[in-house]
C-alpha positions as CSV (number, residue, x, y, z in Angstrom):
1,X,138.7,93.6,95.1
2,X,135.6,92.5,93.6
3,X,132.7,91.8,95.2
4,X,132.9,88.0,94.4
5,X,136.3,88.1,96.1
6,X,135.2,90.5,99.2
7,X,132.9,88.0,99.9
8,X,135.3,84.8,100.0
9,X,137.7,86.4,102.0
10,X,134.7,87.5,104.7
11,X,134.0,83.7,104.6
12,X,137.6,83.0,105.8
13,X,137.4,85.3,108.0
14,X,134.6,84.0,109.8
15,X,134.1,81.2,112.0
16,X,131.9,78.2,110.4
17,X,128.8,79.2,112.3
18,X,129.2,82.6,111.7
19,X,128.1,85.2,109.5
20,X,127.2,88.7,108.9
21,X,123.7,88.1,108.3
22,X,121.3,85.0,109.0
23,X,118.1,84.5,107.0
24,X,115.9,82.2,108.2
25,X,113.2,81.3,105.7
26,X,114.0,80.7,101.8
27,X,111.0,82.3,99.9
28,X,110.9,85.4,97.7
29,X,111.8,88.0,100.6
30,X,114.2,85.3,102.1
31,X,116.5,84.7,99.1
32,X,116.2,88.1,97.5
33,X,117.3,89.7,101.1
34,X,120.2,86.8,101.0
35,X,121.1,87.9,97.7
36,X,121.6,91.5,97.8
37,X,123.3,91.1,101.1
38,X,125.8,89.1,99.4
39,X,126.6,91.1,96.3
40,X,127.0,93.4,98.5
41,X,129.7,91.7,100.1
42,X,128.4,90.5,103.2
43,X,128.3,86.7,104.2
44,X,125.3,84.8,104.5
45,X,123.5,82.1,105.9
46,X,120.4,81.2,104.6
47,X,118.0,78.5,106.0
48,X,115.3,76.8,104.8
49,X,113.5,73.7,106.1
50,X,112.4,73.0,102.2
51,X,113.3,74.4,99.2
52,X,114.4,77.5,98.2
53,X,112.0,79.9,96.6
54,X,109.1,79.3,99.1
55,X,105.4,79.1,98.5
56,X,105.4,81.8,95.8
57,X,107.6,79.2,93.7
58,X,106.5,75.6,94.7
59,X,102.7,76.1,96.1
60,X,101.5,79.6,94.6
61,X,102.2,82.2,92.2
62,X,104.5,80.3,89.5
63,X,102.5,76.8,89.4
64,X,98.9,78.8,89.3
65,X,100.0,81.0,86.9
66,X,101.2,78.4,84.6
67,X,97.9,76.6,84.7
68,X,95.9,79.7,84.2
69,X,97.8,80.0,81.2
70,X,96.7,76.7,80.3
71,X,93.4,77.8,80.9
72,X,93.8,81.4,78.8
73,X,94.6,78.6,76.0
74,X,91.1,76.6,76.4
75,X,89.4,79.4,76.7
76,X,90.9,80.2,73.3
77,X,89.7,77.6,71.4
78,X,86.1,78.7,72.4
79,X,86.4,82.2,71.1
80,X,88.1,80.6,67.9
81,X,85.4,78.6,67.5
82,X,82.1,80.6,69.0
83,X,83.3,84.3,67.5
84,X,85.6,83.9,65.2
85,X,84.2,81.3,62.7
86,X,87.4,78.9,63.5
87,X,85.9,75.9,63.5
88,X,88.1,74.4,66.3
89,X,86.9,71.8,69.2
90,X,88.8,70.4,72.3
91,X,88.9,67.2,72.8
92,X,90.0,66.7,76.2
93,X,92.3,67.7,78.8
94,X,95.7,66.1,79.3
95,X,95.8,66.5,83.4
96,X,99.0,64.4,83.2
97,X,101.1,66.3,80.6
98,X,99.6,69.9,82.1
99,X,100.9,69.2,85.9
100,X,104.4,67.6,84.1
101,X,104.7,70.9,82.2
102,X,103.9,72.9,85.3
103,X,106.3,71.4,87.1
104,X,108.9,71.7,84.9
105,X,108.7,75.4,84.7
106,X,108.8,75.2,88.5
107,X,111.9,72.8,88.6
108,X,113.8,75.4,86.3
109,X,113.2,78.0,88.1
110,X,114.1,76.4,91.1
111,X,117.0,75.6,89.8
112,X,117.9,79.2,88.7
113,X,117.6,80.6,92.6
114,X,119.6,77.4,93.7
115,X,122.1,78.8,90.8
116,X,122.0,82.2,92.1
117,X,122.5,81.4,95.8
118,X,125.5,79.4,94.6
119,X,126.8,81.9,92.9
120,X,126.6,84.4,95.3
121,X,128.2,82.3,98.0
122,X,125.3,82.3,100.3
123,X,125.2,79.3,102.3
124,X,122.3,77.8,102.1
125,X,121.7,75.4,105.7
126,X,118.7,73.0,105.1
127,X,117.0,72.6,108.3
128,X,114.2,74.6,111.1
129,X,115.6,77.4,112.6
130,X,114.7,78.8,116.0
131,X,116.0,82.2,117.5
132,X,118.1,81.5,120.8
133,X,118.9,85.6,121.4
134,X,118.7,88.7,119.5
135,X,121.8,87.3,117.4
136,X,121.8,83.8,117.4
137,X,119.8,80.8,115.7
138,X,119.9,77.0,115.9
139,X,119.2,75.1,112.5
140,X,118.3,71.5,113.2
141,X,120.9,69.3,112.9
142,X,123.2,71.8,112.0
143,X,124.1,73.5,115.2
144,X,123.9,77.2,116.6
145,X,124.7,80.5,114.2
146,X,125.9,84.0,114.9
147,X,124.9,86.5,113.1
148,X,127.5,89.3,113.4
149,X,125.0,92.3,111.6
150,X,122.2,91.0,112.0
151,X,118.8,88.5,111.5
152,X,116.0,88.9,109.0
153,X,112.8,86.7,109.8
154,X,111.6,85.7,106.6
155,X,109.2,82.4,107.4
156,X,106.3,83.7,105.0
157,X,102.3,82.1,105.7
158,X,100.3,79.2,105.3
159,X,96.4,79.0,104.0
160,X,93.9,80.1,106.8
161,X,90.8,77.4,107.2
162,X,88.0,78.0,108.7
163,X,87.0,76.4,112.6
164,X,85.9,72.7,111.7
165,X,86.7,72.8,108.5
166,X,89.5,70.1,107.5
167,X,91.2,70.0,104.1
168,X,91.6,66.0,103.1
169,X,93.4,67.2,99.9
170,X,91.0,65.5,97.8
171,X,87.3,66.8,98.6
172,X,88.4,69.9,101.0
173,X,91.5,71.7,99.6
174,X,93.4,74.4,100.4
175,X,94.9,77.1,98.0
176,X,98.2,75.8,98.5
177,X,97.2,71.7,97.4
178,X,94.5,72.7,95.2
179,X,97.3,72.3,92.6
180,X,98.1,69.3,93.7
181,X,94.7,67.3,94.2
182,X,94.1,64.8,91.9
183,X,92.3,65.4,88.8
184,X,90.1,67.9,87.4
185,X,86.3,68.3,89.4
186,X,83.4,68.5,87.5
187,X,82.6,71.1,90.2
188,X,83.8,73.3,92.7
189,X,82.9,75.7,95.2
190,X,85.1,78.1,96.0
191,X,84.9,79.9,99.4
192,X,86.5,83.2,99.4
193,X,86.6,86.2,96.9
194,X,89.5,87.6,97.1
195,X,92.2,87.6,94.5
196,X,93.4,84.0,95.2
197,X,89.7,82.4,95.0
198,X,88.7,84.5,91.5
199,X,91.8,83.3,89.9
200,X,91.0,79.1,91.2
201,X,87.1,79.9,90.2
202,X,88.3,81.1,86.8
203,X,90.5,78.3,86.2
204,X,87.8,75.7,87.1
205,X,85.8,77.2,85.1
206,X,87.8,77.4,82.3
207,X,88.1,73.5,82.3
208,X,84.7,72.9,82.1
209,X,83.7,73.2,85.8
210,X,80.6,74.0,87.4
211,X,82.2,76.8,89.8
212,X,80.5,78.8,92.6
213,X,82.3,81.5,94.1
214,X,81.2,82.5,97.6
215,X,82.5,85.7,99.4
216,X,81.2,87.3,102.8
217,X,81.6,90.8,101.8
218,X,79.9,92.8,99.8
219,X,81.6,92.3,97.0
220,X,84.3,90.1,95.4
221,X,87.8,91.7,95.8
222,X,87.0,93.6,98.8
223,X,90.3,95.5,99.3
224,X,89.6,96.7,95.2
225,X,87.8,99.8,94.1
226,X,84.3,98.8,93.9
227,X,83.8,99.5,90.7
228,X,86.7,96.7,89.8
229,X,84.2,94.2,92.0
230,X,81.6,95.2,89.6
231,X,83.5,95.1,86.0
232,X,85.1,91.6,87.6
233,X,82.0,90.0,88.5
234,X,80.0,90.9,85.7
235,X,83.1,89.5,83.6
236,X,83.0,86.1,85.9
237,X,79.1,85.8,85.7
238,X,79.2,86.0,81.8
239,X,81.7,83.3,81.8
240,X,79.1,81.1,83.6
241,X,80.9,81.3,87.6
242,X,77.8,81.5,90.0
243,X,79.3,84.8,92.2
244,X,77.5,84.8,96.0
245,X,78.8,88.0,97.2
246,X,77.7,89.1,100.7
247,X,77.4,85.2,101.7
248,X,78.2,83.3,104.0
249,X,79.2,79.1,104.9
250,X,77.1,77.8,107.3
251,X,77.6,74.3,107.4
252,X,79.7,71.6,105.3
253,X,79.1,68.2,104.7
254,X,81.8,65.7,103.3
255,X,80.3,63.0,100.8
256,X,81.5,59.8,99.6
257,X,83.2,61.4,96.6
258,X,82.5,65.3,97.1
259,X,80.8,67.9,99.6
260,X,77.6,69.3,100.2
261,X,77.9,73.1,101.5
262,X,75.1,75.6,102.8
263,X,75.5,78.9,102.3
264,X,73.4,81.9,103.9
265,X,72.9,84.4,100.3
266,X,72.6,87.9,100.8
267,X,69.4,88.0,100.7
268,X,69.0,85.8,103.4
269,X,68.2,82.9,101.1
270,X,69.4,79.0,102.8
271,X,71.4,77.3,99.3
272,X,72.5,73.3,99.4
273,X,75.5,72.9,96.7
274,X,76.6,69.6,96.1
275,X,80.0,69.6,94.7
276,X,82.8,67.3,93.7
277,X,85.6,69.8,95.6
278,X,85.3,72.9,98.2
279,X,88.3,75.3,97.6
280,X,89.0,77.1,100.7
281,X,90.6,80.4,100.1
282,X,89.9,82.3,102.9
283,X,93.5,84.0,103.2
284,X,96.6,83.3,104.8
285,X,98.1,83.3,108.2
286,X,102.0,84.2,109.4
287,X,103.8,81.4,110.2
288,X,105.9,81.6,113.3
289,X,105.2,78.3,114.7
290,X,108.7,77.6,116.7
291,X,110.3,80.3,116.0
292,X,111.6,81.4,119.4
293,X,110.5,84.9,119.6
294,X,110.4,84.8,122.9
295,X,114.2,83.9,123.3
296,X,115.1,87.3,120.9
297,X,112.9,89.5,123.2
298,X,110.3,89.3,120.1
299,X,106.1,89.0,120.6
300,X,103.8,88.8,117.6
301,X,101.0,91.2,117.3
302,X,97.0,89.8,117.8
303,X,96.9,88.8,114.3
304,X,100.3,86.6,114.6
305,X,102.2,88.9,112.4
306,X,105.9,90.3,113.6
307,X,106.1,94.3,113.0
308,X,108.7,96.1,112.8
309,X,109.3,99.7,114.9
310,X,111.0,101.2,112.0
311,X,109.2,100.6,109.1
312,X,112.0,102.5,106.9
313,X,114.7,100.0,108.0
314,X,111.6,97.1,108.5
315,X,113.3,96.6,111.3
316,X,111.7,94.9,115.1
317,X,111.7,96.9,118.6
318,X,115.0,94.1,118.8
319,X,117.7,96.4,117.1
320,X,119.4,94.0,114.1
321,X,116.4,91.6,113.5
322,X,114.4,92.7,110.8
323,X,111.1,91.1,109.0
324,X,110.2,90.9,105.2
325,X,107.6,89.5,103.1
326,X,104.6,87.7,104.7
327,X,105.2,87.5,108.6
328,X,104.7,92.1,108.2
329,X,100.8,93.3,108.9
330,X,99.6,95.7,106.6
331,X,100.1,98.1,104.9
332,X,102.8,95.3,103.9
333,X,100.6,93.1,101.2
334,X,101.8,90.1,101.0
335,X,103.1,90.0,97.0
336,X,106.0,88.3,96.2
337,X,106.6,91.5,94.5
338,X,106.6,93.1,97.7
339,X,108.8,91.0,99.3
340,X,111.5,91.4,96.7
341,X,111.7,95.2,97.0
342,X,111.5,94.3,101.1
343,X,114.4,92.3,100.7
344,X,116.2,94.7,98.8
345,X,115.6,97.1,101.6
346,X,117.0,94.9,104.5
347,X,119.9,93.8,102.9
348,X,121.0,97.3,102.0
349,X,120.2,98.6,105.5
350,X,122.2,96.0,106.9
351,X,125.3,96.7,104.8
352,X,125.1,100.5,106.4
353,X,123.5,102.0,103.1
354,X,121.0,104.5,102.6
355,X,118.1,102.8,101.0
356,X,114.5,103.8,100.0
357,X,111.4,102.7,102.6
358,X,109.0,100.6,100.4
359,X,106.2,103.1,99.1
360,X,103.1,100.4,99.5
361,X,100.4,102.5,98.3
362,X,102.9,102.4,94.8
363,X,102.8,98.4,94.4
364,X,100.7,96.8,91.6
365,X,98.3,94.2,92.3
366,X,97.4,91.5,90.3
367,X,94.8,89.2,89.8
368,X,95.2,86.4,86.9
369,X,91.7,85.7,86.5
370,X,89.7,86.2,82.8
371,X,89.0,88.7,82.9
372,X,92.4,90.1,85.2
373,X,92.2,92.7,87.1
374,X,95.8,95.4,88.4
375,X,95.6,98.6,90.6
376,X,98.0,100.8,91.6
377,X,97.3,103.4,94.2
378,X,94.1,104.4,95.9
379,X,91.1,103.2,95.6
380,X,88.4,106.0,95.1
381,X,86.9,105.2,98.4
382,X,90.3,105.3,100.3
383,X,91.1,108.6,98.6
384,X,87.8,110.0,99.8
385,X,88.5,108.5,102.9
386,X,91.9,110.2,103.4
387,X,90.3,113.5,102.7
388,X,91.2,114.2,99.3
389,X,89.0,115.8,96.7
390,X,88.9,113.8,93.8
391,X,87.9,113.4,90.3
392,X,87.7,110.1,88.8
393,X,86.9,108.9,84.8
394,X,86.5,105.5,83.6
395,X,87.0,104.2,80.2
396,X,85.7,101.4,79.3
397,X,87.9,99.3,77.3
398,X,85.1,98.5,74.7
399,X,85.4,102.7,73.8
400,X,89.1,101.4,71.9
401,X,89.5,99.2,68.6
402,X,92.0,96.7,70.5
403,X,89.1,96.5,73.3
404,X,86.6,95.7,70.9
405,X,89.0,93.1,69.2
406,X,89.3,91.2,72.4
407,X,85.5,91.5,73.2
408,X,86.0,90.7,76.6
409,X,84.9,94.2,78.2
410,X,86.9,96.0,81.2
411,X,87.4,99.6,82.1
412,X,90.3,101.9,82.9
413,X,89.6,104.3,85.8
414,X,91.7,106.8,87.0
415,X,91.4,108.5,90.7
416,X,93.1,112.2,90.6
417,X,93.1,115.0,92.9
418,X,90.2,117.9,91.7
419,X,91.8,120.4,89.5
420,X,94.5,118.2,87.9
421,X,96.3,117.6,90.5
422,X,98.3,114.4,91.6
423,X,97.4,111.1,90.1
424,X,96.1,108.5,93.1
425,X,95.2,105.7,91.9
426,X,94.7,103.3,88.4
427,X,92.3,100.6,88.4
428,X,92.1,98.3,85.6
429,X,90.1,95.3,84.4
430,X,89.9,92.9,81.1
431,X,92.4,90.8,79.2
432,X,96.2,91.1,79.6
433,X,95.7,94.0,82.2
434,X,98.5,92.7,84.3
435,X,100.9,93.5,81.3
436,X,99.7,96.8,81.3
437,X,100.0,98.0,85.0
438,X,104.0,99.0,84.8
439,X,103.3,102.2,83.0
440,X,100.5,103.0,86.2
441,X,102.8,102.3,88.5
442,X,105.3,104.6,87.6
443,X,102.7,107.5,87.2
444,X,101.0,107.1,90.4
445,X,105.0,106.5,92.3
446,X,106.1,109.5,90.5
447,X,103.7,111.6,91.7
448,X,102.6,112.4,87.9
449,X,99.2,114.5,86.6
450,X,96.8,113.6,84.5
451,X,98.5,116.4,81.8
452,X,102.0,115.0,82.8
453,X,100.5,111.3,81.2
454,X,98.4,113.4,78.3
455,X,101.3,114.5,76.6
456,X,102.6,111.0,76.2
457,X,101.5,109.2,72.9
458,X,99.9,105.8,72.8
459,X,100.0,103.4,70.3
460,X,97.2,102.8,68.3
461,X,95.9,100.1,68.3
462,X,96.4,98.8,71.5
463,X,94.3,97.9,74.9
464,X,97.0,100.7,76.7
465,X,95.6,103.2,73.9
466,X,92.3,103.5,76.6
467,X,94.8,104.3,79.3
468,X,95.8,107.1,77.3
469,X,92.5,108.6,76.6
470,X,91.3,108.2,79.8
471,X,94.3,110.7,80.4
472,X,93.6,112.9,77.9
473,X,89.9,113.5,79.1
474,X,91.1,113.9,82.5
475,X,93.2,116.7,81.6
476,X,90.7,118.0,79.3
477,X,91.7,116.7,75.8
478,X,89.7,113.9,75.1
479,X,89.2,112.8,71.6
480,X,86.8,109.4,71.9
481,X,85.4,110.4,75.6
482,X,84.2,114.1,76.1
């Protein structure tokens, strides 16, 4: 019997409001959990109060990332024209036709995890779900479920705002409707610095925006090596975005047909920015609003996250409720990524198979800004931190031909144990870095040594050539870096 066919005859062996598993929330770690638990022949019930696919799909990484790509094609047509002679121009912007084809590569891809559901035979219950025990939820309207295995909690996060500071969708925006507000500004200020904010500042900017990105650390990408802050806002600042790092909102005022923000500088300087839109991307809470917790013996943390005591089976101190994607605290991060191998872990665990704990510190991040930025691994500070002894060496992307070609700077820096030991971290920044992060990934995961990477040919020429030597150098081979 097939898996297809396990699966149907599970389904008529169970009662109509029963099932192995219950998911309650449709995003990335929802649907890939209700997924694998299928194929594996377990029956499912999946609900969902919206669509399928989540924030990541409908409100985050798909939409933005198809209008940054919009934006990588502007940005183009300046290079063309200002360094390569191409004596190109752009007329105007086409907000219209951009959002339409935006939202059509949403609605197919929609349609491909509605498809995949379907095919899988997960039943997919449109409506709020509460817990009423440790293995029951009621959906809205569709009555009480039994989960016979057990119940993942998979409700994912909304944008945090700040106290007295409320989005209209049209002068104050959130990360989540800033695709969605009308037009393009002629200006923005951007509050927040992390990976969400650079990627909305370099898309305003991109379109011909006055942008101002403010963060209240140090530095923008805090939870980055520092020297990626550095390389990244030095990339930003020479496209023209205003970086405040170490700053700080102190008051907001909304205007006829924009805002007015004061911000505190670092160096203690009081600055008035009048702008046509104030993008608030100050991170983003767990939602667990109505849940029921309570009912399943559950509590969230102070932060309003759900951990799990097992973090190998990411299961809660409830035996048979687990959690995935963004209601887990850290060292979970929050990446639809993430959530997919999360997913992939719960489902197996449920079915009674042996599966892999997610190694965290071996997940890429991303940011799709111009310039982009990807780690993998430990950050130099974090390594020093955990009391290894390292050696690091940057490259800068500029030191290869393909570099050069692209003009846009960056670095490659590698954090190793002293001595040639284990590979901890990869940081990289400049163009089409987030294409180039796979190959890190699997060196830092595998445990891998700066002479286990050397011996590995690169092609020439190519931006992953500087990866290579920075290699080579490490394990004392360097050709273009002694």
């Amino acid at each position: 019997m097939n898996t297809t066919q396990e699966n149907q005859a599970n389904q008529q062996r169970t009662g109509a409001n029963e099932a192995d598993v219950i998911v309650i929330g449709g995003g990335t770690g929802g649907y890939s959990t209700a997924l694998r638990a299928a194929h594996l022949g377990l029956t499912v019930v999946l609900a969902e109060r919206d669509k399928v696919g989540g924030t990541c799909l409908h409100r985050g990484c798909i939409p933005s990332k198809a209008m940054l790509h919009a934006a990588e094609l502007v940005d183009g047509i300046a290079e063309a024209r200002e360094r390569w002679g191409v004596k190109a121009t752009l007329d105007s912007v086409d907000w219209p036709a951009l959002v339409a084809t935006r939202d059509d590569i949403v609605a197919r891809n929609h349609k491909g995890v509605e498809a995949h559901l379907s095919h899988a035979r997960v039943r997919v219950v449109n409506g709020s779900a509460r817990l009423t025990g440790p293995r029951s939820v009621l959906i809205e309207g569709q009555g009480e479920f039994t989960a016979r295995r057990g119940i993942v909690l998979a409700t994912g996060s909304r944008p945090r705002t700040l106290p007295g500071l409320e989005p209209d969708g049209r002068r104050v925006v959130t990360s989540d409707d800033a695709l969605f507000a009308p037009g393009l500004p002629a200006s923005v200020v951007v509050l927040g610095g992390g990976a969400i904010g650079v990627e909305y500042a370099s898309f305003h900017r991109s379109m011909g925006a006055e942008v101002t990105l403010v963060e209240a650390a140090d530095r923008i990408v805090p939870l980055e090596d520092a020297d990626v802050g550095r390389h990244l806002t030095r990339g930003l600042k020479k496209r023209g975005i205003d970086v405040q790092a170490g700053a700080r909102l102190t008051g907001t005022e909304l205007l006829a047909d924009g805002v007015r923000v004061t911000v505190r500088t670092a160096r203690g300087e009081t600055r008035s920015l009048v702008a046509d839109r104030l993008l608030v991307a100050v991170g983003r809470a767990p939602v667990t609003d109505g849940l029921g917790l309570a009912a399943a013996g559950l509590a969230t943390d102070e932060r309003g996250f759900v951990p799990p005591a097992d973090w190998a089976r990411l299961e809660t101190a409830v035996p048979g409720i687990h959690v995935v994607g963004d209601l887990l605290p850290p060292p979970s991060l929050g990446l639809a990524h993430a959530s997919f191998a999360e997913g992939l872990l719960v489902a197996e665990t449920l079915a009674g198979l042996a599966s892999p704990a997610v190694d965290y510190a071996a997940v890429p991040r991303v940011t799709y800004s111009a310039p982009q930025t990807a780690s993998v691994g430990l950050s130099e500070s974090e390594a020093r931190a955990r009391g290894h002894e390292v050696e690091t060496n940057t490259m800068p992307l500029t030191a290869v031909a393909k570099g050069m070609v692209h003009g846009q700077g960056g670095m490659v820096k590698v954090v190793a144990e002293q001595g040639g030991g284990r590979v901890l971290g990869v940081h990289l920044v400049g163009p089409h870095v987030s294409e180039m992060i796979a190959e890190s990934q699997l060196i830092v995961g595998w445990d891998a040594e700066p002479g286990d990477v050397a011996r590995h040919i690169h092609a020439h020429p190519t931006l992953s050539e500087a990866v290579g030597e920075a290699f080579l150098t490490l394990a004392g081979r360097g050709l273009h870096q002694q």
